[in-house]
C-alpha positions in Angstrom: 21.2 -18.5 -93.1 24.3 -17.4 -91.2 27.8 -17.0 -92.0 30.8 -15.7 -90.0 31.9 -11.6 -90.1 35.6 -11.6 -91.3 35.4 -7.9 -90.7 37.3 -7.6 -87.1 39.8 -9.9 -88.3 40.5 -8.3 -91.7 40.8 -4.8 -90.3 43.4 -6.1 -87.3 45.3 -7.6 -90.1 45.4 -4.2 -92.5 45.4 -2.0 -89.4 49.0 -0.4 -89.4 48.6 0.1 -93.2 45.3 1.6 -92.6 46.5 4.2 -90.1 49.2 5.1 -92.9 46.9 5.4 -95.8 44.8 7.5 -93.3 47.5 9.4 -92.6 48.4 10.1 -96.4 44.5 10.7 -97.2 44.8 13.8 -94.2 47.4 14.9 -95.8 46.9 14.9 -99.5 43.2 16.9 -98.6 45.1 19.1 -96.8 47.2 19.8 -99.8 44.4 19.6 -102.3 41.8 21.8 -99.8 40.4 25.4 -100.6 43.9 26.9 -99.8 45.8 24.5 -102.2 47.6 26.0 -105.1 45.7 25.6 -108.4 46.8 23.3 -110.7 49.3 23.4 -113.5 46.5 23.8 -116.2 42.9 25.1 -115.4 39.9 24.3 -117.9 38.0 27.0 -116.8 38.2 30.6 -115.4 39.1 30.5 -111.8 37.3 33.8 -111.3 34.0 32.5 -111.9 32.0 30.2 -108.8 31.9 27.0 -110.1 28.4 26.9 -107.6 27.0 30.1 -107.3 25.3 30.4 -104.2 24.3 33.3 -102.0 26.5 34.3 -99.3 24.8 35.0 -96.0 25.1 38.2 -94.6 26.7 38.4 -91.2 24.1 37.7 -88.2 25.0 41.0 -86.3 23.4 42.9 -89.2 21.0 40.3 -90.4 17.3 41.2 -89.8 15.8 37.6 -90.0 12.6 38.5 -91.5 9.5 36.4 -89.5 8.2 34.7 -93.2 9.5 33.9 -96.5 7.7 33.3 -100.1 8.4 30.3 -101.9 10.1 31.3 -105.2 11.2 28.7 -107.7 8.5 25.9 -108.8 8.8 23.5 -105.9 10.9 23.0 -102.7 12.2 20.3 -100.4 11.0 20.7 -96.8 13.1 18.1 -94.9 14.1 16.9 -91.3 17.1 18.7 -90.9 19.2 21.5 -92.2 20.4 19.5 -94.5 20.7 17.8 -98.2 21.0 14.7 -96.5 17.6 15.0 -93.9 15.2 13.2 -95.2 12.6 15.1 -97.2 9.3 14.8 -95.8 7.4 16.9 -98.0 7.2 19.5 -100.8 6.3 23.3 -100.9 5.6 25.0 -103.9 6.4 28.6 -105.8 3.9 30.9 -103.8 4.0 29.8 -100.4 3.8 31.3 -97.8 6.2 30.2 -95.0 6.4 30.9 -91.1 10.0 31.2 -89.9 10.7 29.4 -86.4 14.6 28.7 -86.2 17.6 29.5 -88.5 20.8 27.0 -88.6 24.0 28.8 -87.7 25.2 29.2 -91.0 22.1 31.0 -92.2 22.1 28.5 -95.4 18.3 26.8 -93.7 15.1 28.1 -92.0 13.2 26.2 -90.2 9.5 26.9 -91.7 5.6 25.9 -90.5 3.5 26.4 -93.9 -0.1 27.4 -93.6 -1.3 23.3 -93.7 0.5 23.2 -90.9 3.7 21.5 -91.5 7.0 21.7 -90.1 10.8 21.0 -91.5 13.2 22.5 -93.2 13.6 24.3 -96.2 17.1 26.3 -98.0 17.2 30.5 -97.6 19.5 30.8 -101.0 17.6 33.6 -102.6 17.2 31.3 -105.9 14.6 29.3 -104.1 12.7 31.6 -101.3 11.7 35.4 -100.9 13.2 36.3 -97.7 11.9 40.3 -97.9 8.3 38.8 -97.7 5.9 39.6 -94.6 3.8 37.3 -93.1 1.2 39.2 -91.6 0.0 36.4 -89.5 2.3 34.2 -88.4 2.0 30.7 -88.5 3.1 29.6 -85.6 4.4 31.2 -82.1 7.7 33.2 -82.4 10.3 31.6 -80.1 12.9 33.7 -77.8 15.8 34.7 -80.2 19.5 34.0 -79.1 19.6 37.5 -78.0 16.7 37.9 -75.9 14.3 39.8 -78.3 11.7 38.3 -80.0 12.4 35.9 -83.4 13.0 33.1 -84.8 16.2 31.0 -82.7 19.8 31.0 -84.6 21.1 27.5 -83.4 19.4 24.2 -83.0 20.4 22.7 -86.2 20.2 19.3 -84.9 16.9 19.6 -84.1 13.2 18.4 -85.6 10.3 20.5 -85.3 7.5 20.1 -82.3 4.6 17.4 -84.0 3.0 19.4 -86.0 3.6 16.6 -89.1 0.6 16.0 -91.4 -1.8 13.8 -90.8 -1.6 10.4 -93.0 -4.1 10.5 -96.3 -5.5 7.7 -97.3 -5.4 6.3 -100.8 -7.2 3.2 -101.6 -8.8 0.3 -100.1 -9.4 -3.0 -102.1 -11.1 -5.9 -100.0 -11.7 -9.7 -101.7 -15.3 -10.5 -100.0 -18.5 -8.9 -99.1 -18.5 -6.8 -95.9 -18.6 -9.2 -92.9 -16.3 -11.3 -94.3 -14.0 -9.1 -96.5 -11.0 -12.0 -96.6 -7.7 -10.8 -98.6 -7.4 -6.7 -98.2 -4.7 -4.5 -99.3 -4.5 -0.4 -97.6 -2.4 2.1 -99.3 -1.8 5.9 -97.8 0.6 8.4 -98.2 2.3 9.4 -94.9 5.0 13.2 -95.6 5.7 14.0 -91.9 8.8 12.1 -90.0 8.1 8.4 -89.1 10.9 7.3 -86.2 12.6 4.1 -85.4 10.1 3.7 -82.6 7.1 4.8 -84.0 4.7 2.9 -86.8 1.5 2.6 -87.9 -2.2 1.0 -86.9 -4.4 0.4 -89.2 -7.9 0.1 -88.4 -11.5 -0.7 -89.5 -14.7 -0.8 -87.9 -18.1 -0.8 -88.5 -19.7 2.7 -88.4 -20.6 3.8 -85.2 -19.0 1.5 -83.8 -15.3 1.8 -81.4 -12.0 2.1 -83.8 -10.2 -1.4 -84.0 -6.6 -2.4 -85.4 -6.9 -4.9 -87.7 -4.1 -7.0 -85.8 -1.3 -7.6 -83.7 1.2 -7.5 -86.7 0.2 -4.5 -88.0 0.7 -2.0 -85.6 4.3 -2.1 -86.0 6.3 -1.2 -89.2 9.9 -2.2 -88.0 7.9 -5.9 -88.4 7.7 -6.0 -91.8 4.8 -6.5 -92.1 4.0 -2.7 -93.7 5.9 -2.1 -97.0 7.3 1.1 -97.6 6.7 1.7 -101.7 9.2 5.1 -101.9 7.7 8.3 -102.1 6.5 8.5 -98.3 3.8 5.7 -99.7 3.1 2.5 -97.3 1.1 -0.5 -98.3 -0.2 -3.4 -95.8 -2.1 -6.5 -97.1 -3.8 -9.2 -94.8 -7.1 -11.5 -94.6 -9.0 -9.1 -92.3 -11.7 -11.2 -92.0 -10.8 -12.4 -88.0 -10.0 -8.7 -87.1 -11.8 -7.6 -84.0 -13.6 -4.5 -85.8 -15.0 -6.8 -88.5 -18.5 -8.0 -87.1 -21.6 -8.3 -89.4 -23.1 -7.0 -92.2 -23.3 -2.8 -92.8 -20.8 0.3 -93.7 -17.1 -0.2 -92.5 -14.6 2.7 -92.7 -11.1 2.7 -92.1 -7.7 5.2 -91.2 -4.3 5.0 -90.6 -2.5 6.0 -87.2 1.0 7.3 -86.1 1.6 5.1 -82.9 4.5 5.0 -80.8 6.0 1.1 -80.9 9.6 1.7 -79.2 10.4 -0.3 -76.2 9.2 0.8 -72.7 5.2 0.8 -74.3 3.2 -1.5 -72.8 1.3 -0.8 -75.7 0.7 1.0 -79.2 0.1 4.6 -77.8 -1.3 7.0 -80.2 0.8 10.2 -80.9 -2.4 12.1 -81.9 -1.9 12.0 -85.8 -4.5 10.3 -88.3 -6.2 10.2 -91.0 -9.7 10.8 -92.4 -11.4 8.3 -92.1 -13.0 6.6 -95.2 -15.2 3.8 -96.8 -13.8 0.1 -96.9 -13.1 -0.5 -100.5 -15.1 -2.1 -102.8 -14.8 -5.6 -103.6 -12.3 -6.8 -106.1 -12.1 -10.0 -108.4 -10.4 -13.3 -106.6 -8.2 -13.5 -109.4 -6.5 -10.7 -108.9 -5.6 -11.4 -105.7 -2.8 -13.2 -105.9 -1.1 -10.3 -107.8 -2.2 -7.8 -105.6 -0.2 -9.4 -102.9 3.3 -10.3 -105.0 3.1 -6.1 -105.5 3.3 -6.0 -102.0 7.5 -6.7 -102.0 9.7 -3.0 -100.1 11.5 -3.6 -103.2 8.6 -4.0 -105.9 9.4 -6.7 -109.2 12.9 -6.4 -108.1 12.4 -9.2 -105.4 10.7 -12.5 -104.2 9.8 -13.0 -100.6 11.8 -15.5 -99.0 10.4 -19.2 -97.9 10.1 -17.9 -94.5 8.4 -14.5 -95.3 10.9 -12.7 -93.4 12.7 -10.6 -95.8 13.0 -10.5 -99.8 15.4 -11.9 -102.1 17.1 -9.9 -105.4 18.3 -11.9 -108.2 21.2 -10.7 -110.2 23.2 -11.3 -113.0 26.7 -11.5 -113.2 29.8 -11.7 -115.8 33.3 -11.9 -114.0 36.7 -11.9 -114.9 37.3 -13.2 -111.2 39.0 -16.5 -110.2 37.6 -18.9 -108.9 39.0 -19.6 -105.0 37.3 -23.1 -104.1 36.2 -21.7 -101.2 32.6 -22.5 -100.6 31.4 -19.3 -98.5 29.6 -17.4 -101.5 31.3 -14.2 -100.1 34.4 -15.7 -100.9 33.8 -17.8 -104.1 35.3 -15.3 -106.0 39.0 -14.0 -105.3 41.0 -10.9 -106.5 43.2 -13.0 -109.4 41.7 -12.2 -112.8 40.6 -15.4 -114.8 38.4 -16.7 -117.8 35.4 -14.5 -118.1 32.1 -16.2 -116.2 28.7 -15.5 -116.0 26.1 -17.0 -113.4 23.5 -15.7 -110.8 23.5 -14.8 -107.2 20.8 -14.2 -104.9 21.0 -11.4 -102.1 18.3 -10.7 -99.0 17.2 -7.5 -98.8 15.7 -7.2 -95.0 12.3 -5.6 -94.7 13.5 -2.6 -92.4 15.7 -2.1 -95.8 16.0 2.0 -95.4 16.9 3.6 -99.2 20.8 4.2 -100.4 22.1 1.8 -97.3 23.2 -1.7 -97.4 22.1 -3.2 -93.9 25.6 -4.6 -92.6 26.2 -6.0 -88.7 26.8 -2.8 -86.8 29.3 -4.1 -84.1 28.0 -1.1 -81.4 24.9 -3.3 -81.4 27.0 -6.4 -80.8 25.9 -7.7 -83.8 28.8 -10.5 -84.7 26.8 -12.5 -87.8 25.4 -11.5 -90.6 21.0 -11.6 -90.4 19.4 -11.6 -93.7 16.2 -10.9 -91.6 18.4 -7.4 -90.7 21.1 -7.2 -92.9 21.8 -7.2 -97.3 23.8 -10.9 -97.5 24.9 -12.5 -100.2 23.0 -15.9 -100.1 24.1 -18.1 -102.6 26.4 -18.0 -106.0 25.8 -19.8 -109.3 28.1 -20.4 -112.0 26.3 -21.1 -115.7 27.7 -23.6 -117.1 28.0 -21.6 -120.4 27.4 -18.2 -121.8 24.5 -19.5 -124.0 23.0 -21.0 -120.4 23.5 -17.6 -119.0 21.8 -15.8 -122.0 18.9 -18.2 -122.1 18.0 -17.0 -118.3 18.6 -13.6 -118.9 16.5 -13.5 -121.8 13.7 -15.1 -119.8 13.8 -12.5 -116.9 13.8 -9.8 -119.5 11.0 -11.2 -121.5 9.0 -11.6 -118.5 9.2 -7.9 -116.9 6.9 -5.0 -118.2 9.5 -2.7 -119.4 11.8 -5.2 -121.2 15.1 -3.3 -119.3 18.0 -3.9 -118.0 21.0 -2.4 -115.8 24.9 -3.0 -116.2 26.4 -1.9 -113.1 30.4 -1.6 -112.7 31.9 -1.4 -109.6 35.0 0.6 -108.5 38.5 0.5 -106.4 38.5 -1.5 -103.2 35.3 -3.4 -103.7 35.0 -7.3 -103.6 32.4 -9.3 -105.3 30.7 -9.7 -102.6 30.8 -5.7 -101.8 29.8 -5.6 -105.5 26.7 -7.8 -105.9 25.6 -6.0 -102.6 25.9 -3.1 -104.0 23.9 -4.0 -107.3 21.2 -5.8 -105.4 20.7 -2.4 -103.4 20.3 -0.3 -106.8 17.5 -2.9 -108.2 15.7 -2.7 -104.8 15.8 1.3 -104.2 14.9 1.5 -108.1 12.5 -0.7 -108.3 13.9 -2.0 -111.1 10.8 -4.2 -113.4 13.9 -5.7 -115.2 16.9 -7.9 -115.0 20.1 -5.9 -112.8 23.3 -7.0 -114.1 26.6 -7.2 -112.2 30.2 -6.4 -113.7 32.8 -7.5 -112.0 36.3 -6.8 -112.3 39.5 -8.1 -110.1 39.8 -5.4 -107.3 41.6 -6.3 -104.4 38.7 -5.4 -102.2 41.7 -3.4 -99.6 43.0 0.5 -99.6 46.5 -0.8 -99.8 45.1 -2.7 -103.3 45.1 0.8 -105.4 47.9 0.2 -107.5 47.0 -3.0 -108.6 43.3 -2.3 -109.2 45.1 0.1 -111.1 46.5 -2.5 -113.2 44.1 -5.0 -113.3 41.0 -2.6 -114.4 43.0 -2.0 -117.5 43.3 -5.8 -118.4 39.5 -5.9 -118.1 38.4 -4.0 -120.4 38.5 -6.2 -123.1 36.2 -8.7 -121.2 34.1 -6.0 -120.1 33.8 -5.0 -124.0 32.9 -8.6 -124.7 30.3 -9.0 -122.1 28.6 -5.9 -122.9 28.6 -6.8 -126.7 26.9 -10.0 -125.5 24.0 -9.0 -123.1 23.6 -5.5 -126.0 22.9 -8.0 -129.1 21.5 -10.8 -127.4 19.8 -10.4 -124.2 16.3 -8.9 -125.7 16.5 -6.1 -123.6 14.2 -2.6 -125.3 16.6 -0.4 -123.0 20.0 -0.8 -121.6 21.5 1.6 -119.2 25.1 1.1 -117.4 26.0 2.8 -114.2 29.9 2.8 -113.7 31.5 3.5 -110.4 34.8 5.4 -109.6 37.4 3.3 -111.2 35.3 1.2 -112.7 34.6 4.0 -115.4 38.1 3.6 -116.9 37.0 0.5 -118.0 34.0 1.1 -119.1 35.1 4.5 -121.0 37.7 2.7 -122.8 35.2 -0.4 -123.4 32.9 1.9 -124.9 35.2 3.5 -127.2 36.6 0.5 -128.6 32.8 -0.7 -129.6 32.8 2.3 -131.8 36.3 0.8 -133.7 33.7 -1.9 -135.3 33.9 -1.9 -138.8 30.0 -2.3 -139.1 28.6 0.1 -137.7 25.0 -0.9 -137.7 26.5 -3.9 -135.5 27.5 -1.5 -132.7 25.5 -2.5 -129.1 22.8 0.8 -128.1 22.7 1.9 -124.9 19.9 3.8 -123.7 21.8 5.9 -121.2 25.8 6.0 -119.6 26.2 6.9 -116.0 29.3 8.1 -115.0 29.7 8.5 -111.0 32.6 9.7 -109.3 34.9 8.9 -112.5 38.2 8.4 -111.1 39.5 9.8 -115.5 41.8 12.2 -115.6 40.2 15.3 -117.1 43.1 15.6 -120.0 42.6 12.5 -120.9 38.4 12.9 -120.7 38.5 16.0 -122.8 40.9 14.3 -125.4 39.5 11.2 -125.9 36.3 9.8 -124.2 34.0 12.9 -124.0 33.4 13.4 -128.4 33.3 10.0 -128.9 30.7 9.0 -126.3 28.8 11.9 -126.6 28.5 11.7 -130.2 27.9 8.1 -130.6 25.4 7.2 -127.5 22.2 8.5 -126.7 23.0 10.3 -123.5 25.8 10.3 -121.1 25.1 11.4 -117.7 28.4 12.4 -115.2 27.3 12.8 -111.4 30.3 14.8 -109.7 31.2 16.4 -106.3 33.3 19.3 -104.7 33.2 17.1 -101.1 34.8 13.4 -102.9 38.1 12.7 -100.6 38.7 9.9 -102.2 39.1 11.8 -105.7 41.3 14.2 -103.7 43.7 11.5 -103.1 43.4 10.5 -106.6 44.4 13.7 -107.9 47.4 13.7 -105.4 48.6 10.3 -106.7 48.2 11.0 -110.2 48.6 15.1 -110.1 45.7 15.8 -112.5 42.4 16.7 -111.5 39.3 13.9 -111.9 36.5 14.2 -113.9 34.1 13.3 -110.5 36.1 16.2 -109.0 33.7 19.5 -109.2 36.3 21.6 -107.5 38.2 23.1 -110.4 34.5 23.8 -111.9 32.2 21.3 -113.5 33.1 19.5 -117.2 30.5 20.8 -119.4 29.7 19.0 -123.0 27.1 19.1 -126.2 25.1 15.7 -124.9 26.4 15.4 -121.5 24.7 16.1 -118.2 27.2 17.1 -116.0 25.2 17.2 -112.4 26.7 18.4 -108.8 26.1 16.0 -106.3 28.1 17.9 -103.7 26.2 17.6 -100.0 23.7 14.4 -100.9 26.0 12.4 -99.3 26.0 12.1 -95.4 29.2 9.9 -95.4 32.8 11.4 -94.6 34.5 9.9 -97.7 31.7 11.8 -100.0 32.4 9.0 -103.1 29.5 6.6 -102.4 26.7 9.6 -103.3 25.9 7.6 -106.4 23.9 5.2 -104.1 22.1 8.1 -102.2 18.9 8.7 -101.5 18.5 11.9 -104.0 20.8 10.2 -106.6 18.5 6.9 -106.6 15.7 9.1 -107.1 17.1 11.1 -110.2 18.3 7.9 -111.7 14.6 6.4 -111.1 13.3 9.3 -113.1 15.8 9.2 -115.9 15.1 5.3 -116.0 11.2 5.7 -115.6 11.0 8.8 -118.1 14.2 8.8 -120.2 13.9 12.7 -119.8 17.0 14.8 -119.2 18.3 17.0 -116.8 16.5 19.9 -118.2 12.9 17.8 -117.7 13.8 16.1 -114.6 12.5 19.2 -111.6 14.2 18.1 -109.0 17.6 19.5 -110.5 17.8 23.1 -111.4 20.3 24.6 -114.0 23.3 26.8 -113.1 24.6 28.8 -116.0 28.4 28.3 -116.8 30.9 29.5 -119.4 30.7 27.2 -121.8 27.0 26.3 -121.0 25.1 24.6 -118.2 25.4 22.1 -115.3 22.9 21.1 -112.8 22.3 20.8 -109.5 20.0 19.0 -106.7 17.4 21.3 -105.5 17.8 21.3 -101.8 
């Protein structure tokens, strides 16, 4: 299914706006920057870093040691020097590191540890050692900057020679006797960097005899036909029992290779990293087949495969205090006049190249005009229920027939359509793997930058529909555990909804939520600390607010409205009794730094939250930074 992109046409349309409001965003961060006056009224000392962090010495005095000691209980190592380079691997309190380059700034090392593994890892003192001595380096000091021997200030763009680790296999299930073996699912675990153009074979063969790929369609993973489960696990599933290395009876083993599968290779070349290889698995009941392959989905229970097999498809549910247009495109069904509130379904591809915290759009450098759903997230169809009973009755069934009986509310913010919206939702449930029913809020945004001032308006007439609709899917949808994500703007309306639940009468009737997340709130911070932050703190289980010191948008915010934003971190972080105030600053790799909610390290501490319902103090990716009046947390690096 194709449709038309609107997108060059819209943006010719808003252009000369566009370049104003750009012009206005420039200068209201230039107002609001580092040298900005301080505002009228400050909530916390402005003496104290709001991040502490340590401040690297200058280079002309800095003796870069040749090996550094792992310090706190684990450690990102990572592509780049970077919060936003992928992570490809974990070190841990006691290792010993071999330093090979050092990024300009000093703030990353580029490490080898003693397993042989390359990236990149943070110097702050809170997390490595750097007066240890390796007395045996790791790896082959390079030619410093100036001539002498040590590790290379500079190259901060680049990734370590190959030496990644080598894949480890997990498990091997098979659904016949060897010979014959039908139906067969792999599973490994692959840390070091995987490439556009590189993949994986995966091969069995009889012992003793020469290393075969299974087929064709495995070899490359931009085909879809390997899953990628999250945490650097991959999963491939196929009836093996044509495969060229499958011939007779006896012992068959089986690995996993890094090949190279760009174009210009006339064939699958190896790049010299495998695995072990191991035993074909045991044999496994027929009946369990048919699971074993609908767990095979890149976005787990969240999606279906499509009719054709190419990509998957997310369900969601919606409520909507949209209008109606009449306009059949489903990314236009809905228009930016608020109406009656609705509820129905929509169904959204999620390609299998789907790469966590993006949603796949037509990239026009790549002269890609319509939308793919093969390639790109699209909203493929919208359904209306024809009553909020119909809509409840489906809801219920979805809940009732997941494992965790869960459900997510997610509310949207400024300058998103419902489109945007259900894009955006459909994203979430696949990166979270969400065994549960993702919901969809929807208010009247204009979907433009020129439409602030009326999404101003028109999130404040929602909220008594939003209230409604959460009362509804609270009380009746069967859900064990509800949690609601609100967005930017979005959380005005869900603040105030959530307030005005706690005004009923009977209190034994009020909905339970299992957790609030609050990212980049565009609140004012008066009106946070003098109304919203007691009442939701005391009255819901947890209340989590994700904040930045790099959100531009929240900087033009606080110029329009001259008070500082509660997902503004630059006046110091808002710290509460039952709220988990957590600095996202860096996660995000985008230049507006307000999407970070939808990041790669974000999705991951909202899966743990979701999976474990632990708090920032149990979750160990996040460590604690002391602050008068008590603690905040941050993203270890």
């Amino acid at each position: 299914m194709k449709k038309s992109n609107p997108i060059i046409a819209r943006s010719l349309a808003a252009s000369p706006f566009f370049i104003l409001m750009i012009g206005f965003l420039v200068y209201g961060i230039y107002l609001l920057g580092p040298n900005a006056p301080a505002a009228a009224a400050q909530q916390f000392p402005t003496e104290i870093d709001p991040t502490p962090t340590a401040t690297p010495p200058p280079v002309d005095n800095f003796v870069i040691p040749n090996g550094v000691e792992v310090v706190t209980p684990y450690l990102n190592l990572r592509t780049g020097p970077s919060m936003t380079a992928r992570i490809i691997g974990v070190v841990k309190a006691g290792d010993l590191l071999t330093i090979t380059k050092v990024s300009p700034n000093l703030n990353w090392i580029a490490v080898v540890t003693a397993d042989k593994r390359a990236g990149w890892v943070s110097s702050a003192p809170q997390y490595v050692n750097l007066n240890t001595i390796v007395d045996e380096p790791l790896a082959p000091p390079q030619v410093g900057a100036a001539g002498g021997v040590g590790p290379e200030i500079g190259d901060s763009q680049g990734i370590l020679p190959p030496l990644a680790p080598a894949p480890v296999l997990l498990e091997s299930a098979t659904s016949g006797p060897p010979g014959e073996f039908g139906v067969t699912q792999f599973e490994w675990r692959y840390d070091g960097p995987l490439p556009r153009d590189q993949g994986f074979e995966v091969r069995v063969w009889r012992e003793g005899q020469e290393q075969l790929g299974v087929h064709d369609a495995v070899l490359d993973n931009n085909s879809g036909q390997i899953k990628n489960l999250g945490n650097n696990t991959y999963q491939f599933t196929a009836d093996i029992s044509n495969a060229p290395g499958v011939k007779g009876d006896g012992p068959y083993l089986w690995t996993v290779a890094v090949v190279e599968t760009g174009q210009g290779y006339t064939g699958y070349e190896t790049t010299g990293i495998s695995a072990q290889p191991a035993p074909l698995g045991q044999e496994i009941s027929a009946s369990t087949t048919a699971a074993m392959l609908a767990s095979t989905t890149p976005c787990g229970p969240a999606a279906t495969a499509a009719p054709n097999g190419q990509y998957e498809i997310v369900k969601i549910f919606y409520g909507t205090d949209r209008n109606i247009t009449g306009n059949a495109d489903p990314g236009r069904y809905f228009g930016i006049k608020q109406g009656p509130l609705r509820f129905g379904t929509a169904d959204i591809s999620i390609p299998w190249s789907h790469q966590k915290g993006e949603i796949e759009r037509p990239d026009l450098w790549m002269f890609e005009w319509n939308e793919d759903p093969t390639k790109h997230v699209t909203l493929l169809s919208v359904n209306v229920q024809a009553s909020e009973n119909a809509f409840i009755d489906a809801l219920q069934a979805r809940i009732a027939a997941s494992l965790t009986k869960q459900a997510f509310v997610f509310i949207h913010g400024y300058n998103v359509t419902f489109e945007a919206a259900a894009q955006r939702t459909a994203q979430m449930a696949c990166d979270l793997k969400f065994d549960g029913a993702p919901i969809l809020y929807s208010w009247p945004s204009d979907g433009s930058i020129r439409g602030y001032w009326a999404d101003e308006t028109d999130v404040k007439k929602t909220v008594s529909n939003l209230e409604s609709f959460l009362e509804s899917v609270s009380r009746q949808s069967g859900a064990q555990s509800i949690f609601i994500i609100g967005h930017s703007m979005g959380n005005r309306a869900l603040a105030a909804a959530l307030v005005d639940m706690l005004n009923d009468d009977d209190a034994t009737n009020r909905p339970s939520f299992q957790e609030i997340i609050m990212a980049a709130a565009d609140i004012g911070q008066s009106e946070f600390i003098d109304t919203l932050a007691s009442p939701l703190a005391t009255n819901y289980k947890r209340v989590t607010l994700y904040a930045s010191t790099d959100d531009k948008a929240l900087r033009l915010s606080q110029l329009i409205h001259r008070q500082a934003r509660v997902g503004d971190f630059r006046d110091g972080p808002l710290i509460f009794d039952k709220i988990d105030s957590i600095d996202a600053t860096g996660v995000d790799p985008n230049w507006l730094g307000h999407g970070y909610y939808a990041a790669p390290s974000v999705i991951d501490d909202i899966v743990s939250l979701l999976r474990d319902g632990n708090g920032a103090s149990s979750r160990s990716h996040l460590s604690g930074v002391d602050f008068p009046p008590g603690r905040y947390w941050v993203f270890v690096p």
